[in-house]
N, C-alpha and C positions, 0 to 999 in steps of 0.2 A: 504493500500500500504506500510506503516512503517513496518508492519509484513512480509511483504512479501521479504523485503529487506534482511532480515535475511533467506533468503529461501535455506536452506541449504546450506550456506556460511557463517554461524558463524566462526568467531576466538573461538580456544579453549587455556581457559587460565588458568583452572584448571587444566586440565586432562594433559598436558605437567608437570607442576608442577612437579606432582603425579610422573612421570614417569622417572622425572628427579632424582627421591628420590628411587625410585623402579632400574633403568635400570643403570648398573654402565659402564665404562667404555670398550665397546668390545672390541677393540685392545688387553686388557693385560690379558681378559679372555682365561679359557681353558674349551671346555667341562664338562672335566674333573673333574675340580675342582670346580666349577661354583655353587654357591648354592642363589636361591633368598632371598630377602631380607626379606621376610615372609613365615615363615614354617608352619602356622598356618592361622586359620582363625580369634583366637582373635587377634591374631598379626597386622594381615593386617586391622581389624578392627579400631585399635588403628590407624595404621597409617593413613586409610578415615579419621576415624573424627576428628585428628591434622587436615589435610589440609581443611577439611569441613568449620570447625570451623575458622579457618585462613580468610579463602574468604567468608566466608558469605554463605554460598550456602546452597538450603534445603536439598538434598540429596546427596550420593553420593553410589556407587559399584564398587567391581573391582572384578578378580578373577587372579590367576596365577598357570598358566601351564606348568608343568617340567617330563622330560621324555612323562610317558604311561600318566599321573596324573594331578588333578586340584591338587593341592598341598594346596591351602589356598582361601577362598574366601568370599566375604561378603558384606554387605551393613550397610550404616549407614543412620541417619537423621530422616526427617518426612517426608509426600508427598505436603504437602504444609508450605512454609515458615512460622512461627511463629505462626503455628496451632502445634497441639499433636501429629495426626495419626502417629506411626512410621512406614518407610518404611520397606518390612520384603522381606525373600529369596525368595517369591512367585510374588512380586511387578514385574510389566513390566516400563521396560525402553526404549524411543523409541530409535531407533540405526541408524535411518538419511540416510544419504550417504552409511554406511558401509554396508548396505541392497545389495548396486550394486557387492558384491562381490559375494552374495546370490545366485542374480540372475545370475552371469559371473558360480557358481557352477549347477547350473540348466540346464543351455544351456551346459556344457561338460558334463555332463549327458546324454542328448538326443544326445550331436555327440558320446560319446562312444554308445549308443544303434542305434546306426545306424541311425535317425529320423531326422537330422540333420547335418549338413558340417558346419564348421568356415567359408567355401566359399559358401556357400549357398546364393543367392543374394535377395534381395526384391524383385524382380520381380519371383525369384523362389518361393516363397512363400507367401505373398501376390497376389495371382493371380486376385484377385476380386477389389482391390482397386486401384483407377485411380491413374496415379504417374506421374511428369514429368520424361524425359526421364535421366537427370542429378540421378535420384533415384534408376534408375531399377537395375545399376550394383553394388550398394551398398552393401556390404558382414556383412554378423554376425559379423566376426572378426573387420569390420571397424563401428559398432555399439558398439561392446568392447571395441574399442579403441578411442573412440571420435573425428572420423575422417569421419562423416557420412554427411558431409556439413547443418543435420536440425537445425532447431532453435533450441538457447542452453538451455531459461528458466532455466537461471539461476543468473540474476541479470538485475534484470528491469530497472534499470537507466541506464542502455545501449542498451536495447532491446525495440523493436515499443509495443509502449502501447497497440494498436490496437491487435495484436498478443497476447499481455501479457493475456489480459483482454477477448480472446475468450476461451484462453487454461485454465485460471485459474476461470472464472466463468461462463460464458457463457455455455462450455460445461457440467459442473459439473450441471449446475443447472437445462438442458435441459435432459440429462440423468443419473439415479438414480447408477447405476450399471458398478464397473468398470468396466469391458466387452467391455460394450456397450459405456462407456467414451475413454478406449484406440482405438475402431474402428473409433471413431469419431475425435479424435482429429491427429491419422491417417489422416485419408481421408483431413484432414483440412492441415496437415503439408506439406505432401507428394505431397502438391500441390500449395506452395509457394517458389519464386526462391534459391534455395541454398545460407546458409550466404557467401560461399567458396566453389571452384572446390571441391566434393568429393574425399577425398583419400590425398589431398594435404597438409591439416592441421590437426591438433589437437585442439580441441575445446569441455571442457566438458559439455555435453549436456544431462540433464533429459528428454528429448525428447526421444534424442534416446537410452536411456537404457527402457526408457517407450515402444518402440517399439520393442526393442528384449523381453519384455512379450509377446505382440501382437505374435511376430511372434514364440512365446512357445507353446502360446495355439491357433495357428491357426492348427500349423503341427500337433497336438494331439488330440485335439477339446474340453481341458479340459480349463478352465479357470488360468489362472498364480497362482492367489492364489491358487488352489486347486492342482495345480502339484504342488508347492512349497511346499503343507503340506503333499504330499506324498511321492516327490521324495527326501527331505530335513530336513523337522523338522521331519514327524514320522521316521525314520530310525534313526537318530541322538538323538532321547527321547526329543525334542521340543516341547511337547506337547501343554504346553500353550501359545506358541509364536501365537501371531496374526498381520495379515498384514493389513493396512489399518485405519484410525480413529488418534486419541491420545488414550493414556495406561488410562486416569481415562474420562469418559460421564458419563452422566445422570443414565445410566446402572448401573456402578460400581465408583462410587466415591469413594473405597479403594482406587484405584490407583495412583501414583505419577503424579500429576500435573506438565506440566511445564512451563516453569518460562522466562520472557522477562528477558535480564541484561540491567539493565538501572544505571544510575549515581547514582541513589539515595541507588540502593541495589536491588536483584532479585525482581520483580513482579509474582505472581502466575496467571499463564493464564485459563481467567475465564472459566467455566464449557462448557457455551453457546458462548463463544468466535467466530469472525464470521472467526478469521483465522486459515485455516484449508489444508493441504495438498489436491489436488483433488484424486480422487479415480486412476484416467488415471496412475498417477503416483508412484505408490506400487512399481515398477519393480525397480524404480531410490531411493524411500526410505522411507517407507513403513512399513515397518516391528518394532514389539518393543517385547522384550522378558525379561525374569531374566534373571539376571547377571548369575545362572546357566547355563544357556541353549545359551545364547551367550559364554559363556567359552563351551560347549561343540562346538557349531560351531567352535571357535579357536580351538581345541584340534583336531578336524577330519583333519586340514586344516592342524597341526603341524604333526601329524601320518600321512598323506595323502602324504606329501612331503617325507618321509621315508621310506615311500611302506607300511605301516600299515592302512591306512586310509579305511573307508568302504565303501564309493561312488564313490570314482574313484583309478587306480594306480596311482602311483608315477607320472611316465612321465604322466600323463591327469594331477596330480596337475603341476608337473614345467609349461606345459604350459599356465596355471591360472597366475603363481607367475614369471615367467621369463621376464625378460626383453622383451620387444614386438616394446616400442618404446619410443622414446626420446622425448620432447618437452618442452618448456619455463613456464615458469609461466605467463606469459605478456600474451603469445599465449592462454595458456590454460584457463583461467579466466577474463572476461571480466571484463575492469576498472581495474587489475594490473598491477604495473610498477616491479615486479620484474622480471627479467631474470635468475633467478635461473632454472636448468635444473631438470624437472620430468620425472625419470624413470618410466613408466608405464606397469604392465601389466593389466590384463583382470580386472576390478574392483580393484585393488591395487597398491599404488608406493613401487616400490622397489628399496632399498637402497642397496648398500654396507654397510659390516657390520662385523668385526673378521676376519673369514676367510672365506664368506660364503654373502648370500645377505638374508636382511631384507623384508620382506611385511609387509607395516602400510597401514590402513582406516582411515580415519575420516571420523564424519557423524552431521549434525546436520540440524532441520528442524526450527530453531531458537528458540527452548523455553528448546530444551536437548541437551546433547553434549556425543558422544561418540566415542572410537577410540578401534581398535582391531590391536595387532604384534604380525609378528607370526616371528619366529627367528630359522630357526631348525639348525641349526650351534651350537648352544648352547642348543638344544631340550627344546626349552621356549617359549612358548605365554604368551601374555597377555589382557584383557579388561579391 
């Protein structure tokens, strides 16, 4: 249950760091004149492992994206703390939360090919799974927008254990296959009373981004993961990205381990470790790739907003990245007392920014941490 607590709700205290050192001032910038703070990949290199080395930490990547261009990118560390292995350009990182943005680009996919409406309702589409009636009129868009009244799973010290403990084990351990774990945990949701009137709030919820999978590959008949590697990483050259597990098992112990933060200094999370994402939940954050291959996802996302992009036009991105909808931090996160206001759109908060507005992710499933901006104001992403 201490693992779980971090269930993709980590503070990230490195990667803001980094970014503070990277991301200079937008007010006084110009397009124009605008040049990152690494034009290189030893460059930026050098700058990971200053701040690696700073905080302790086993590994680190980033990549930055300027104009058409990754302009510089790189990885440093090892994949477990105060072991040898070093991490290399090939290593997977897992990317947490920043996955729902993935999935918010998968679902405007399918409503650009006709297969799908942002109004599409659960009861349009789910047709076989019982629902209560508070369900049926629930839309894609208010499953984008975490305003879909299901349970939020997303921090158990506020949420009925009972519930906690059917979705996180129960399911997982009854069925092998995520498929067959998002139809069930479906059928299990979609028929407990609404935390809130649907449509009324905002509330982020791994549920229901687990549910716009379900309802990807019901319309299709393909499974999430597998439209996700057709319609999203092969087009994009994501070859190696994989959804689902941690980046180093039993399989491939190359991969970067990762890591509890605890008082004393990272922990490396053991091989056989018993916590573990369920499978139901890929859709919510899921996914781990190289730091190449998530700077190609920013890069489609910064082209995409410019009308250059190869999966959707322009206007299909703004409506990913545009403002959608307003909500509190208190509201949106359960056990927050802040009332800072989150712009949201479809999987991203958007800021104000220059002259022009920001898309930032965070993502973390509590043992990685990772964050993707994309800024086309200044034609710059970053991870």
């Amino acid at each position: 249950m201490d693992n779980l607590k971090r269930f993709l709700r980590s503070p990230g205290r490195i990667f803001p760091t980094l970014l503070s050192l990277l991301w200079p001032f937008w007010s006084c910038l110009s397009p124009d004149t605008y040049r990152p703070i690494a034009g290189s990949n030893a460059e930026l290199v050098e700058l990971l492992e200053k701040v690696r080395r700073e905080y302790n930490q086993p590994a680190m990547g980033a990549a930055i994206i300027h104009n058409d261009r990754i302009v510089a990118e790189g990885v440093t560390g090892v994949t477990v703390l105060n072991e040898t292995r070093p991490v290399t350009p090939d290593s997977r990182f897992h990317i947490g939360s920043t996955t729902k943005g993935m999935t918010a680009l998968l679902i405007a996919i399918m409503v650009k090919k006709g297969e799908l409406k942002y109004d599409s309702t659960l009861s349009d589409v789910l047709t076989d799974i019982p629902m209560r009636s508070e369900y049926a009129r629930v839309t894609v868009r208010d499953l984008l927008l975490n305003r879909s009244g299901l349970l939020a799973f997303q921090n158990p010290i506020f949420e009925d254990p009972v519930h906690m403990e059917k979705l996180r084990t129960e399911i997982p351990a009854r069925y092998r296959d995520a498929r067959s774990q998002r139809r069930a945990m479906a059928e299990y949701v979609l028929n407990l009373p609404p935390q809130y009137a649907p449509g009324s709030r905002s509330v982020y919820s791994n549920v229901g981004w687990s549910i716009l999978g379900l309802v990807a590959e019901t319309v299709v008949g393909e499974s999430y993961e597998d439209l996700m590697h057709d319609e999203v990483f092969t087009p994009l050259g994501m070859q190696s990205a994989r959804i689902g597990g941690w980046p180093a098992d039993d399989g491939d112990r190359s991969q970067p381990r990762g890591h509890y933060a605890q008082t004393e200094g990272p922990r490396a999370q053991p091989l056989d470790d018993e916590y573990r994402l369920p499978l139901w939940m890929n859709p919510a954050g899921g996914v781990h790739c190289s730091i190449h291959e998530y700077a190609l996802y920013a890069r489609e996302n910064l082209l995409g907003l410019r009308g250059q992009g190869r999966l959707l036009a322009a206007g299909e991105y703004r409506e990913i990245h545009s403002i959608q909808n307003k909500v509190k931090a208190s509201e949106m996160y359960l056990g927050q007392d802040n009332d800072s206001v989150i712009n949201l759109g479809y999987g991203w908060a958007v800021l104000p920014g220059g002259d022009g507005l920001l898309s930032v992710a965070d993502g973390s499933g509590g043992t990685f941490y990772a964050r993707v901006i994309v800024f086309p104001w200044l034609r710059t992403a970053y991870v």
